[in-house]
C-alpha positions as CSV (number, residue, x, y, z in Angstrom):
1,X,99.7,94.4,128.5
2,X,97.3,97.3,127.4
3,X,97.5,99.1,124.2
4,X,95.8,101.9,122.7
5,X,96.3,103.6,119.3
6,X,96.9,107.5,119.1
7,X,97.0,109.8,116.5
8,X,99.0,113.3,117.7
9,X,98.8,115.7,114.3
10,X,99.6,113.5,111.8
11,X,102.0,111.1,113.9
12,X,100.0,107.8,114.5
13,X,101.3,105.4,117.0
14,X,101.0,103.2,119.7
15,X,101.2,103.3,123.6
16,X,101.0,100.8,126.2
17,X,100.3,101.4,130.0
18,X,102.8,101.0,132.2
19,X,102.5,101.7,136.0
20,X,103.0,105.3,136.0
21,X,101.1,105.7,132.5
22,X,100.7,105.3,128.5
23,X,104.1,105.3,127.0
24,X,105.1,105.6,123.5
25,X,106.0,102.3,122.5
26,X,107.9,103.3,119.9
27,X,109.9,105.1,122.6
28,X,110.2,101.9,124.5
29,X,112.0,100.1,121.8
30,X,114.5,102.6,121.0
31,X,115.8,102.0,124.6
32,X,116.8,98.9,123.7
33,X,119.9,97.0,122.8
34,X,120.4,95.8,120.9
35,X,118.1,97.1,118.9
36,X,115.3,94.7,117.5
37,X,115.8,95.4,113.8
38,X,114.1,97.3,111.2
39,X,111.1,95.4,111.2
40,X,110.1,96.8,115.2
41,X,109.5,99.7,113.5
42,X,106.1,98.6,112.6
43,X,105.4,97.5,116.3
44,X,105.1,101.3,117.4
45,X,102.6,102.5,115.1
46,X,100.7,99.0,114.6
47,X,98.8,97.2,116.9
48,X,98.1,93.8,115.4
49,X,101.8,93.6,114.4
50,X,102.8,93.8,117.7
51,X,100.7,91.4,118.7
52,X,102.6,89.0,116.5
53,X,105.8,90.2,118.0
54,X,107.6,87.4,119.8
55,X,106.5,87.6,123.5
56,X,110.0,88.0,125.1
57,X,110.4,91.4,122.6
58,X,107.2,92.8,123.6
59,X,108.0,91.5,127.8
60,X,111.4,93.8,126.9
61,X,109.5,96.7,125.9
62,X,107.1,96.9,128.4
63,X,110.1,96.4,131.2
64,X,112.1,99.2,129.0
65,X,108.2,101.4,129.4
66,X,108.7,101.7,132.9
67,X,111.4,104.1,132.6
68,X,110.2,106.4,130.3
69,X,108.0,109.4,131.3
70,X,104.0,108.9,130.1
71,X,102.6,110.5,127.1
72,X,100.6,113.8,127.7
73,X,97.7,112.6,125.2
74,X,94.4,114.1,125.1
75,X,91.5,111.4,125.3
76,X,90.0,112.6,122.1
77,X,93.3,111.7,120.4
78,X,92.7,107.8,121.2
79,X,91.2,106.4,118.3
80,X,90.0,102.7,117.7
81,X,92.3,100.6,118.6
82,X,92.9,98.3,114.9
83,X,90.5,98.3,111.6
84,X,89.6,94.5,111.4
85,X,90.6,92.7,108.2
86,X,87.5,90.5,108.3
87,X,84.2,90.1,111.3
88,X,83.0,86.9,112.3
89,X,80.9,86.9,115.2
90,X,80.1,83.5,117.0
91,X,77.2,82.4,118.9
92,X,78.9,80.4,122.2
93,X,76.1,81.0,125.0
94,X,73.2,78.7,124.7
95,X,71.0,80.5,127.4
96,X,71.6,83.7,125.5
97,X,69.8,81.9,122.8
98,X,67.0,80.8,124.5
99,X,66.8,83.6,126.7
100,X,66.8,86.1,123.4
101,X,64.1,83.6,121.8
102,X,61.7,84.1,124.3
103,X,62.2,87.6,124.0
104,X,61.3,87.8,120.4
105,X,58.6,85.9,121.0
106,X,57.2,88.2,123.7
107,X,57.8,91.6,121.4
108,X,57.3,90.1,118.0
109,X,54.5,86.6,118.7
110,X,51.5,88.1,120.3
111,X,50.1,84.3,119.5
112,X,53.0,82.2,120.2
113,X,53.8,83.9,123.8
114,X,51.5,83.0,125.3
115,X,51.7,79.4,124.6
116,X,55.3,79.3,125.3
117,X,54.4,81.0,128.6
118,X,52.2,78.6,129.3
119,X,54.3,75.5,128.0
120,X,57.5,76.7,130.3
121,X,54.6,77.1,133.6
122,X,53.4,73.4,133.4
123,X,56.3,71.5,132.1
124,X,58.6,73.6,133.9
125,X,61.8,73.1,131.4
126,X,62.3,75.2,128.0
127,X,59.7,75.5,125.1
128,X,61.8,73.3,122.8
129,X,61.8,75.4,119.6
130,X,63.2,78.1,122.0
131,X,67.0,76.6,121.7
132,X,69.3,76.9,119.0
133,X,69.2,74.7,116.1
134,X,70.3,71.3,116.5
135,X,73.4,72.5,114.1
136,X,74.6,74.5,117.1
137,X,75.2,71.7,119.4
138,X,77.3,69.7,116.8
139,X,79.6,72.6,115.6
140,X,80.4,76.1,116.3
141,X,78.4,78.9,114.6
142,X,79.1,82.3,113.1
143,X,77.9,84.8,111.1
144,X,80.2,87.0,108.4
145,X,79.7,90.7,109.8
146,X,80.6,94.1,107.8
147,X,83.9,94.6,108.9
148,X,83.7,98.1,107.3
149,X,81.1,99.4,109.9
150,X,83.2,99.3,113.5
151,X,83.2,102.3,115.5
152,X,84.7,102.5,119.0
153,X,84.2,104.2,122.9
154,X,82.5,107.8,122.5
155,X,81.4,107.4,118.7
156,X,78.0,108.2,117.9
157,X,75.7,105.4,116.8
158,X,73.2,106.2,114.1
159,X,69.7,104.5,114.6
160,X,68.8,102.8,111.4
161,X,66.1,104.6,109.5
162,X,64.4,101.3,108.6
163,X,64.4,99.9,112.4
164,X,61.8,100.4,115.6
165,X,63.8,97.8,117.8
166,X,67.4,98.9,118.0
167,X,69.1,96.6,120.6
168,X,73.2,96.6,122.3
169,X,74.9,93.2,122.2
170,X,77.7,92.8,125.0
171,X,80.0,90.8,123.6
172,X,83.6,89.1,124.6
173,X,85.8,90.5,121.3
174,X,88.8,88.5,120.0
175,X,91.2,89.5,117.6
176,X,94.3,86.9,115.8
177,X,98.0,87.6,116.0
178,X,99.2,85.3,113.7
179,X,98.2,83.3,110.6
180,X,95.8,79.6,110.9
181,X,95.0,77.7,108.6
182,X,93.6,73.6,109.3
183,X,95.0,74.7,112.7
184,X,94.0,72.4,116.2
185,X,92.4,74.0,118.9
186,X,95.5,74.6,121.1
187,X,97.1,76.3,118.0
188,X,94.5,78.6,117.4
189,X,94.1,79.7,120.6
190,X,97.9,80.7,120.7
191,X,97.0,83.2,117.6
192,X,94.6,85.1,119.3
193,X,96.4,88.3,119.9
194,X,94.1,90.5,122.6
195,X,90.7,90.8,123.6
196,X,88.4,94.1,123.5
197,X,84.9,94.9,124.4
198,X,82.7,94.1,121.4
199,X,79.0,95.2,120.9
200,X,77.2,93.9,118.2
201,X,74.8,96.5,117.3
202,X,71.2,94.9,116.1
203,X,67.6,96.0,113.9
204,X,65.7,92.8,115.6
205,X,62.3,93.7,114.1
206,X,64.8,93.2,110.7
207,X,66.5,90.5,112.0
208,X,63.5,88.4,112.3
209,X,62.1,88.6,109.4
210,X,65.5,88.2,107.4
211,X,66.3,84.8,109.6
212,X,63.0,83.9,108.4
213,X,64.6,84.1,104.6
214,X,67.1,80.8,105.1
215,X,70.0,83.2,105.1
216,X,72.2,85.1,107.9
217,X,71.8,88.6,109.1
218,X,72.4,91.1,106.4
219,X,70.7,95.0,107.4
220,X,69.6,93.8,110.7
221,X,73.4,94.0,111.8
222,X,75.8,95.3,108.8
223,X,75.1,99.1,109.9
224,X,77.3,99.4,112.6
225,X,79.5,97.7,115.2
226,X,81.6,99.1,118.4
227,X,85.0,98.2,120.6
228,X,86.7,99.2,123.4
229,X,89.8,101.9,122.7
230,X,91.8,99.4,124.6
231,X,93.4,95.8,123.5
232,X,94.2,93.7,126.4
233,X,96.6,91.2,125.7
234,X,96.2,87.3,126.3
235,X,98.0,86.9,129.6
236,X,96.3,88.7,131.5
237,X,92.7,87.4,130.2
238,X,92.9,84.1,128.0
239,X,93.3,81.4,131.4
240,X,90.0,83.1,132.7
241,X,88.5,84.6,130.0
242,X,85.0,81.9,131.4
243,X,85.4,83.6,134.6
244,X,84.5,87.8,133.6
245,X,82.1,89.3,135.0
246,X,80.1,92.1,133.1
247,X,77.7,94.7,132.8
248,X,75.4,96.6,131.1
249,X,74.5,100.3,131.6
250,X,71.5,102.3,130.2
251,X,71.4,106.1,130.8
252,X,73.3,105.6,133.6
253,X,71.3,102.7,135.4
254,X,72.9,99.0,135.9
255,X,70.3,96.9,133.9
256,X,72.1,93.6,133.3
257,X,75.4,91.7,135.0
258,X,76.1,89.4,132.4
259,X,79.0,86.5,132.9
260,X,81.4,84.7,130.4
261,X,80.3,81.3,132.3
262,X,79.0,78.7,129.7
263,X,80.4,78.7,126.4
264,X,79.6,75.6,124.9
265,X,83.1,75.6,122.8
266,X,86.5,76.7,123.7
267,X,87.9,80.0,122.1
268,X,90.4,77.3,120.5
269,X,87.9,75.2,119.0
270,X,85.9,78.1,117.5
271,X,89.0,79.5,115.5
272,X,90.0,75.7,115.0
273,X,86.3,75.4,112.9
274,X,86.7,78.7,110.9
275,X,90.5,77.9,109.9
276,X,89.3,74.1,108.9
277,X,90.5,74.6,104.7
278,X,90.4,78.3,104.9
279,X,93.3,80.5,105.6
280,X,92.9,83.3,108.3
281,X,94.9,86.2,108.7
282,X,96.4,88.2,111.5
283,X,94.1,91.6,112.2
284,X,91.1,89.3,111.2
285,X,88.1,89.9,114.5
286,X,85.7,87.3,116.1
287,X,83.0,87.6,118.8
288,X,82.0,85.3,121.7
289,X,78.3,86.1,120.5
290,X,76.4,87.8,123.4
291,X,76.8,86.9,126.9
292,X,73.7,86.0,128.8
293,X,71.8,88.7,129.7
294,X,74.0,91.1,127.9
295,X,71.3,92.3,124.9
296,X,67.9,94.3,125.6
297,X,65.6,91.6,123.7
298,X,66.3,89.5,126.5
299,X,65.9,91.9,129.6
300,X,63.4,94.3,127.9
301,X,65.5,97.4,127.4
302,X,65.5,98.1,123.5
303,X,67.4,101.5,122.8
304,X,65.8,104.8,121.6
305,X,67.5,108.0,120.3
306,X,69.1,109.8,122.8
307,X,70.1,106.9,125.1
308,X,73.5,106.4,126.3
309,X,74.6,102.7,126.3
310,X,77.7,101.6,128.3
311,X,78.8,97.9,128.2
312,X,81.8,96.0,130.2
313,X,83.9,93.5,130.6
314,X,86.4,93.3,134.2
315,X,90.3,93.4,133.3
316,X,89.3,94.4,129.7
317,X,87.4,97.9,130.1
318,X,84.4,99.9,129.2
319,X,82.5,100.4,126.2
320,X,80.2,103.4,125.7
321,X,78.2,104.8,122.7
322,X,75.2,107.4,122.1
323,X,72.3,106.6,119.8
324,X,71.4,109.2,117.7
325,X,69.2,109.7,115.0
326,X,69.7,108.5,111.6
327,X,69.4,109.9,108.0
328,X,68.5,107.6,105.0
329,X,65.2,105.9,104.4
């Protein structure tokens, strides 16, 4: 199932797409009987409570859907799909890490390049302090994001005033239906809810220096994330969500196919970590961390004002933002 938020005047509500287009669902659930109680009412203007819907009320109201004519909604009346309750954003893809290491080194280490360079040509295998920490291979990892900052497909995107290495993240974006707490991996993978496309917006030239502090990311990402205007429920993506294919498009041109292939740790075993004696709530958002190949510090295309940055995921959709210039100092 699809869904996508709309606001029509001051009517806000949601739609799903059924084969001959986006229906109300609201709509959808007043054709049934017998009708699903007072609390369905919530299910037609909120997407993260129908997410928590049982599944055989939301497989009636999409079957109900197809019978209903579609919604004549104007694109610029789709807004972001949910406003997450909380951001963590993992980091699954070990050649991403390595991959995006060398690349700081290259813009950022005129004197450690070319030793690393020179390490990876005679030895052939990776410049060891290029992979994550050892941390990483024991236990998933994750940063706490501003959850405050999220735009979505067609917003703007302000360039930092204090950054000259702006760089796009593509990013596999998760988002719970239902409450974990001390949960087991197959339980937490049965609250995710739907996936969108995430990307995690990022200052690098800040980012280095404030990993260099002992701490986590704090202005080199807080300023801004983005996701797709459309939530694609688990069935149609969980059972192959290490099979996508992706991409990554900058002022038009195809500059990287990035993959979901190689997550060190199961979508299960990542919420399983963050739920170990804390509670998490339904609406609360995760990311994959980026894909290999999906950021420009690893393929050399940082972003400037005025560039046009499109990133996708197949079966979950299309992501696409404008940089523009930024006030502040």
């Amino acid at each position: 199932m699809k869904l996508r938020r709309v606001r029509t005047g001051s009517d806000l509500h949601v739609e799903l797409l059924a084969p001959q287009g986006w229906v109300a669902v609201s709509t959808a659930i007043a054709r049934l009987a017998p009708p699903p109680g007072d609390a369905a009412v919530r299910w037609g203007t909120d997407i993260v409570t129908l997410l928590g819907a049982p599944a055989d009320a939301r497989d009636a109201i999409a079957v109900a859907a197809r019978d209903i004519d579609p919604e004549p909604t104007r694109v610029a009346d789709v807004m972001i799909p949910f406003a997450p309750r909380s951001y963590r954003d993992f980091m699954l893809f070990e050649a991403h890490a390595i991959n995006a290491a060398r690349g700081f080194a290259h813009r950022f280490m005129p004197r450690t390049a070319p030793i690393v360079r020179a390490y990876e040509k005679v030895t052939g295998t990776t410049f060891p302090k290029l992979k994550p920490h050892a941390l990483w291979y024991r236990q998933p990892i994750y940063y706490m994001g501003n959850h405050l900052a999220f735009v979505t497909d067609a917003d703007d995107v302000m360039m930092p005033s204090y950054t000259g290495a702006l760089d796009y993240e593509l990013e596999l974006g998760f988002l719970l239906a239902h409450p974990l707490v001390d949960a087991r991996p197959e339980a937490a993978e049965a609250a995710i809810g739907g996936f969108v496309v995430l990307n995690d917006f990022s200052a690098r030239d800040v980012q280095l220096a404030e990993m260099a502090s002992g701490f986590g990311p704090q202005k080199a990402k807080h300023f801004c994330n983005a996701i797709s205007k459309v939530v694609v429920t688990t069935d149609e993506i969980l059972q192959r969500w290490r099979d996508l294919k992706g991409h990554v498009r900058l002022n038009g041109e195809i500059v990287a196919e990035p993959a979901t292939a190689g997550a060190r740790w199961s979508l299960g075993e990542v919420l399983a970590h963050a739920s170990r004696c804390e509670p998490l709530q339904p609406g609360e958002f995760f990311g994959s961390g980026t894909l290999p190949g999906g950021s420009g510090i690893e393929t050399g295309h940082l972003l400037a004002t005025g560039d046009s940055i499109e990133i996708g995921i197949e079966g979950i959709g299309t992501l696409t933002n404008r940089i523009v210039a930024g006030g502040g100092t």
